[in-house]
N, C-alpha and C positions, 0 to 999 in steps of 0.2 A: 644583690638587688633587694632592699629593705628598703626601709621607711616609712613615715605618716601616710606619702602618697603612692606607694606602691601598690598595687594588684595583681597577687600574684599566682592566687588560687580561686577558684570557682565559688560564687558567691552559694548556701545553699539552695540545691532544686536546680538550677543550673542545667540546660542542655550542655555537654561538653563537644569542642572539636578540637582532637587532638594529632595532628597529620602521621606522625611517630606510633601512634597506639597506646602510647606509655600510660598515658592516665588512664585508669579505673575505669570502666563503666564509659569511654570516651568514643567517637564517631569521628573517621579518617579526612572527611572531608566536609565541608559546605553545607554541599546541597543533602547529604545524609544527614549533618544535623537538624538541616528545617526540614525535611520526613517527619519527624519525629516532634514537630512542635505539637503542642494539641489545641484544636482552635476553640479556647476557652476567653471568657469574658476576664480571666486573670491577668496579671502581666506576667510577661514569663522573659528570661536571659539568654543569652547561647553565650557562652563564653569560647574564647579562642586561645587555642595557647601557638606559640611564635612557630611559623615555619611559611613557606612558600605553598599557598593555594592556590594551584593555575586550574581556574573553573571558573565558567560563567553560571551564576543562579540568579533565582526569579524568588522574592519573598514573597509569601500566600498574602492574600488579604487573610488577616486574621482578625478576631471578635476580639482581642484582646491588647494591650501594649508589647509591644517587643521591644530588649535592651538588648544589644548586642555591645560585648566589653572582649577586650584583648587584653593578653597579656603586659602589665606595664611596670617601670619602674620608678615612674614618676607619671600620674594622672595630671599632672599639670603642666605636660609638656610633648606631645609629639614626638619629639626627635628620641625619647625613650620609649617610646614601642617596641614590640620586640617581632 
């Protein structure tokens, strides 16, 4: 999984959710990564890396923009999500 439009690592500053544990510094689920947003006027990320998240969650109102980015092999296309 390479390329121009790949995504394949957490942008920096990055909230991480990682279901495996494997990443660094990464939060198992969901709703633990938005715990941990901080409701600042910044824009802040969650990035996601590939597995099955069976949870429902609620995004805060936050003061700030929120990205939320998955793991991808191609940004320009869907069907490569992971």
């Amino acid at each position: 999984c390479n390329g121009p439009y790949a995504r394949t690592v957490p942008p920096p500053g990055a909230i991480v959710v990682d279901i495996t544990g494997t990443y660094n510094e990464s939060y198992q689920s969901l709703a633990e990564g938005l715990m941990y947003l901080p409701n600042t006027t910044e824009q802040h990320t969650l990035f996601l890396f590939p597995g099955v998240y069976q949870e429902q969650v609620v995004i805060p109102k936050l003061a700030g923009p929120l990205v939320i980015q998955g793991y991808t092999c191609d940004t320009m296309a869907y069907a490569e999500n992971k």
